[in-house]
C-alpha positions in Angstrom: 80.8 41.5 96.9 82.7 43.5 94.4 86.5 44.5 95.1 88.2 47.6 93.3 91.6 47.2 93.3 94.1 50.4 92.6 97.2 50.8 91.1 99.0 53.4 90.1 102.0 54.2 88.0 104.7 56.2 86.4 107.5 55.5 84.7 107.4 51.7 85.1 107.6 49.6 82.3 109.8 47.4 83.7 107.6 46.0 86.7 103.7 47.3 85.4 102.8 43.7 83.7 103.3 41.4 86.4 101.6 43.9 88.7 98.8 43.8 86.2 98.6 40.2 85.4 98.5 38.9 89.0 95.1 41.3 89.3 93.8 40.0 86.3 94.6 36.4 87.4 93.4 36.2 90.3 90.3 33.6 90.8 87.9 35.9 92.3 85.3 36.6 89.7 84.2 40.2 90.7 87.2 42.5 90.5 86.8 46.3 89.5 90.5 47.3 88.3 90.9 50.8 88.0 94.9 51.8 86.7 96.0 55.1 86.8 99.0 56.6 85.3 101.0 59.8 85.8 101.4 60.6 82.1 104.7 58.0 81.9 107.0 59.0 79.3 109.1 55.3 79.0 106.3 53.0 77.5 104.5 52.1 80.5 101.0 53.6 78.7 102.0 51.4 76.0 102.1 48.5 78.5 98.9 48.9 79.9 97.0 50.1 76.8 97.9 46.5 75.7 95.5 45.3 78.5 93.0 48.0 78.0 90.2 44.8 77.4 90.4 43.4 80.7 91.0 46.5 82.6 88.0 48.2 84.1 89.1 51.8 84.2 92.3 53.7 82.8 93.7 57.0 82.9 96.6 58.9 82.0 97.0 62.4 82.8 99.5 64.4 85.3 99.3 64.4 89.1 100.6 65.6 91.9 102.3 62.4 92.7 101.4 59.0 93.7 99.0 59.9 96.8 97.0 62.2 93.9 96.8 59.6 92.1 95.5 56.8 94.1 92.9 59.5 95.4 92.1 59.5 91.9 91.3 56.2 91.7 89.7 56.5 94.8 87.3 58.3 93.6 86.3 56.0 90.5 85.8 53.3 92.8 82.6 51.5 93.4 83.7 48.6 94.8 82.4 47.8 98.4 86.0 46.7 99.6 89.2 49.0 97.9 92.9 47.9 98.1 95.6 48.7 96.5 98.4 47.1 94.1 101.6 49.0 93.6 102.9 49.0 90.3 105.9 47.3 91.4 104.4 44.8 93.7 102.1 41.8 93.4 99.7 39.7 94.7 101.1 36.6 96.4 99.1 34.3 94.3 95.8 33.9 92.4 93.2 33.4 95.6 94.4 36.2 97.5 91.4 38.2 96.5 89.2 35.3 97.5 90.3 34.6 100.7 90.0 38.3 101.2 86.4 38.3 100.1 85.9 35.4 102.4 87.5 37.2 105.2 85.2 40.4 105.0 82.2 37.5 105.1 82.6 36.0 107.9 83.2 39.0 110.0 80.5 41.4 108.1 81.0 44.2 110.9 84.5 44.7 110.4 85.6 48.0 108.9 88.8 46.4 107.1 91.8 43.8 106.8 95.3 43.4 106.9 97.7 40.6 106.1 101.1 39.4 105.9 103.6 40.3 103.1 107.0 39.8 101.9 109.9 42.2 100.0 112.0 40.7 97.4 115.2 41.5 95.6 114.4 43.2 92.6 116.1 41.0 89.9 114.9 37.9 88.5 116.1 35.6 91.4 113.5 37.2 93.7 115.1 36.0 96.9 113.5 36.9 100.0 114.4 40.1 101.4 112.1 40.7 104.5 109.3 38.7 106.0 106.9 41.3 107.4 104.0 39.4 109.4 100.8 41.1 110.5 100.1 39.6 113.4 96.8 39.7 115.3 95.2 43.2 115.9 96.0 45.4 118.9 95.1 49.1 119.3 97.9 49.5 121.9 100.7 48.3 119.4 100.2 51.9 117.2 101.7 54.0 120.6 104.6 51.5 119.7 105.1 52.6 115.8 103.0 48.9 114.7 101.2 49.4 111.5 99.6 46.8 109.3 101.4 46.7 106.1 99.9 49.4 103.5 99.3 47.3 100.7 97.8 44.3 102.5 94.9 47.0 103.3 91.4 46.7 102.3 88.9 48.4 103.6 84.7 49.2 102.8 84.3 51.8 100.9 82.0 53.2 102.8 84.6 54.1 105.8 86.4 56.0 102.7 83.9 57.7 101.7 83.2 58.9 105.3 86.7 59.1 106.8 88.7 60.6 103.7 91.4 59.8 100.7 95.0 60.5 101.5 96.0 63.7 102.9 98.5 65.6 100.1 100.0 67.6 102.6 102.2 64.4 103.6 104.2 63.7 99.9 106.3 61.0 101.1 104.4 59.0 103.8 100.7 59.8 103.2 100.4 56.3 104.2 101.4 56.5 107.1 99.0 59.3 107.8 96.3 57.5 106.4 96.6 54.7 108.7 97.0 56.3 111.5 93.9 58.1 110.6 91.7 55.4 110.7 93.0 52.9 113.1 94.3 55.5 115.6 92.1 58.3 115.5 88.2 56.9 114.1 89.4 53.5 115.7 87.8 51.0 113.2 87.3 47.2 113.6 90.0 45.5 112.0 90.6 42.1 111.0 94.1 40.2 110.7 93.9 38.3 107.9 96.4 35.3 108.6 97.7 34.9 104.9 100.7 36.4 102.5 98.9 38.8 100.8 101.5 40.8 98.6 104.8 40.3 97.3 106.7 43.7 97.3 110.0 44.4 95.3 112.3 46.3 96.9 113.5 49.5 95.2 109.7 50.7 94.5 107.6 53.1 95.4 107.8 51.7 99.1 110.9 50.3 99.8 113.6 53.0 98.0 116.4 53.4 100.3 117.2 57.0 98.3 113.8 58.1 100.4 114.6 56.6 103.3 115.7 59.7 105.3 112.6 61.8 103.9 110.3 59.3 105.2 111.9 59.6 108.3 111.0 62.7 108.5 108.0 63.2 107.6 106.8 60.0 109.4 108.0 62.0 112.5 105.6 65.3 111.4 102.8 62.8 110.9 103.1 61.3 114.5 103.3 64.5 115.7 100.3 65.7 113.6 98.2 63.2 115.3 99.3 63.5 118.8 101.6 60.7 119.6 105.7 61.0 120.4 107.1 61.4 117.0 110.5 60.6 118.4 110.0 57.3 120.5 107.2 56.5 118.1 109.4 56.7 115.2 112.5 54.9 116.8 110.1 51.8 117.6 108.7 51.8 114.2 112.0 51.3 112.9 113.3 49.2 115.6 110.5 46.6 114.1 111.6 46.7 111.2 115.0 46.2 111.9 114.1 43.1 113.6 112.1 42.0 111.2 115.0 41.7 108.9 116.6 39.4 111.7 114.1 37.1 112.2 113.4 36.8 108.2 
């Protein structure tokens, strides 16, 4: 089973090699990396030109922001499972990708995976910021603003290539809208996958507070683009959260 794994970047020269060497270390032999870069004007091409042997497929080239990017790599995929790695995240250690591999295995009619994951501080003491745990899948828990954590995601590549890439019309939370688009409105099998899949530092692409309020508001158009109570949903999708930094 061969596994294509995303990421895309811009302007991160900082974070980009640990995001690529925890791809390229992982112990799972059959890994299609595919990086693709907005045209980054601090050194990041340098960066990953430097690993330009070991990665499968590069680009760099303007976009219309991250979501046009990873549709990008989307489309260069031909893996038959596709996640994603953020260029300021990683995975949480080298057999994640196996023991996703394993996962898809033993339950071959599932559709995709999630997992667990954790933020940390973005400087080198990388304390633990927020424990976010999957939990077992439940249809119901969307009405209630749950959604498996994006970058824990993998699904077959066949369901993209039926269901659709990320919708640009969303430019902050396409995410979002991309879950909710396959789990709430094609209702695909998914599988919890019981494991830490992804370390996530805070201040990325996903967790910067400067964005906070836009996602806010655009997660409220999305919920309301697909049907469900932007307002209540919303307020229990950050009521989660908020408890999830309790309990961490």
């Amino acid at each position: 089973m061969r596994v294509s794994v995303i990421t895309v970047s811009y302007n991160r020269k900082v974070t980009i090699s640990k995001s690529i060497e925890s791809v390229l270390g992982q112990d799972y032999p059959n890994i299609e990396y595919i990086v693709i870069d907005g045209n980054s004007t601090d050194g990041t091409k340098e960066v990953i030109q430097s690993y330009s042997d070991k990665i499968t497929r590069y680009i760099s080239e303007p976009d219309l922001g991250m979501y046009d990017a990873i549709n990008k790599g989307l489309s260069m995929a031909t893996g038959d499972i596709i996640g994603l790695m953020h260029s300021d995240d990683e995975f949480y250690d080298k057999t994640v990708v196996s023991k996703i591999v394993a996962a898809f295995k033993s339950a071959p009619d599932t559709d995709g995976l999630y997992g667990n994951g954790i933020y940390i501080s973005n400087d080198a003491e990388e304390r633990i910021v927020r424990n976010r745990i999957g939990g077992p899948y439940d249809f119901k828990k969307i009405k209630s603003g749950w959604l498996p954590l994006h970058p824990t995601v993998y699904l077959k590549k066949s369901l993209i290539d039926k269901y659709g890439s990320y919708n640009l019309d969303f430019k902050i939370a396409s995410d979002t809208e991309f879950l909710l688009r396959y789990l709430f409105k094609y209702k695909i099998n998914m599988v919890y996958l019981d494991e830490y899949v992804v370390k996530m530092r805070m201040g990325g692409l996903s967790t910067n507070y400067k964005r906070a309020f836009e996602v806010l508001y655009e997660d409220h158009r999305i919920y309301k683009y697909h049907h469900l109570s932007p307002v209540r949903t919303v307020f229990l999708k950050k009521l989660n959260a908020l408890v999830q930094y309790i309990k961490k």
